[in-house]
C-alpha positions as CSV (number, residue, x, y, z in Angstrom):
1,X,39.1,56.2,93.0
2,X,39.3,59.5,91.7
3,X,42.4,61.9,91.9
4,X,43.2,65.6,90.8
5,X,46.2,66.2,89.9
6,X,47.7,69.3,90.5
7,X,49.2,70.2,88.4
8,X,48.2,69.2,85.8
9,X,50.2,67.2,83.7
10,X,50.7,68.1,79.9
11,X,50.2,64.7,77.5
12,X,49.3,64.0,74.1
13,X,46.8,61.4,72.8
14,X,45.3,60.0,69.9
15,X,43.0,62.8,69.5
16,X,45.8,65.5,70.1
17,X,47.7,67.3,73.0
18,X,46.0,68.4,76.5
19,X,46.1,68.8,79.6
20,X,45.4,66.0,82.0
21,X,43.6,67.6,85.4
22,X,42.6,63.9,86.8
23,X,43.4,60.6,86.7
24,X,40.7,57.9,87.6
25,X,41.2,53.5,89.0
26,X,38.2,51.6,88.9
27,X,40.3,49.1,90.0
28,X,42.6,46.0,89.2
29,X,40.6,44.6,86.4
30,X,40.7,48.2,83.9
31,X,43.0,50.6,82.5
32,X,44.1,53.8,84.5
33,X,41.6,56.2,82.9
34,X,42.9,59.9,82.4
35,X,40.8,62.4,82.2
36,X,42.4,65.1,79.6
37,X,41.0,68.5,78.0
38,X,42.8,69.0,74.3
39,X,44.6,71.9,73.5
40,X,42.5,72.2,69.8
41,X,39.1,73.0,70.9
42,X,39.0,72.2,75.1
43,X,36.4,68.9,74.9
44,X,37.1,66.5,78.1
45,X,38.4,63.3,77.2
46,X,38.8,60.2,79.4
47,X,41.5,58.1,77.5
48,X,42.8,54.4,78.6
49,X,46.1,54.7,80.6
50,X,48.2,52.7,77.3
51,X,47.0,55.4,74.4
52,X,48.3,58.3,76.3
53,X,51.8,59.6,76.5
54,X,53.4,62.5,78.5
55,X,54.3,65.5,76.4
56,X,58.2,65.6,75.6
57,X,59.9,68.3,78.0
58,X,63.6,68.8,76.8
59,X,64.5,69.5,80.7
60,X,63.1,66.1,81.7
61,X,65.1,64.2,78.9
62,X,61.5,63.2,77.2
63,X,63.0,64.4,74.1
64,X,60.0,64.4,71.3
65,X,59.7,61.2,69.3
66,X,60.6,62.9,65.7
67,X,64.6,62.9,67.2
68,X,65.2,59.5,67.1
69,X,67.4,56.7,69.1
70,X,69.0,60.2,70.3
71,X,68.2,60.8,73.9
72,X,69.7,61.9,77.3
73,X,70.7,59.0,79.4
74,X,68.3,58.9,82.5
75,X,69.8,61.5,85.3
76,X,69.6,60.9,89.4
77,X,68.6,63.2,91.8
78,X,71.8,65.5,91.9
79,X,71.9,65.5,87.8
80,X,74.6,63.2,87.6
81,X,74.4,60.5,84.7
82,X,73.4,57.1,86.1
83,X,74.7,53.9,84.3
84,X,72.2,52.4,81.8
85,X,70.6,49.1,83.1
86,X,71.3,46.6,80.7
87,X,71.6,42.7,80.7
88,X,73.7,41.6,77.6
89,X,73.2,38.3,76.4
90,X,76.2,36.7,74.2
91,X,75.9,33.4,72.6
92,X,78.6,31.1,74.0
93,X,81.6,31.0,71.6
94,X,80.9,34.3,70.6
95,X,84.2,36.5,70.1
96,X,84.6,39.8,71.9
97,X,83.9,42.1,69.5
98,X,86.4,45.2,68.8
């Protein structure tokens, strides 16, 4: 199956930033293949779905990788904060620490 994706949506990959315009499943047994035109020089590329990433947008919270541990907690719909889901795991006997 083939989709377009409109719009299309900004990534980067290991040959550099593009645009990806579609997105193709050849089903179950392969990677999501997107198909992405770079920014540097416009070739077509049809990268595996685990060596792309989306493009960091500073209004989306996809802060860009150079920053760090430092990044907006996830937001909900109406832009409040939403608690972090986490399951802590303390050793029995452990002190409370503080």
């Amino acid at each position: 199956m083939m989709l377009q994706l409109d719009p299309p949506l900004p990534m980067t990959t290991p040959r550099g930033a593009g645009l990806a315009h579609f997105v193709i499943d050849y089903g179950p047994e392969t990677h999501l293949m997107w198909v992405v035109f770079l920014d540097a020089d416009g070739t077509c590329r049809a990268v595996p779905n685990p060596e792309v990433r989306m493009a960091p947008n500073w209004s989306m919270g996809r802060r860009p990788a150079a920053t760090g541990p430092l990044h907006m907690p996830p937001q909900g719909g109406n832009g409040a904060v939403r608690p972090a889901n986490r399951i802590l795991s303390v050793p029995a006997g452990t002190p409370p620490a503080g």
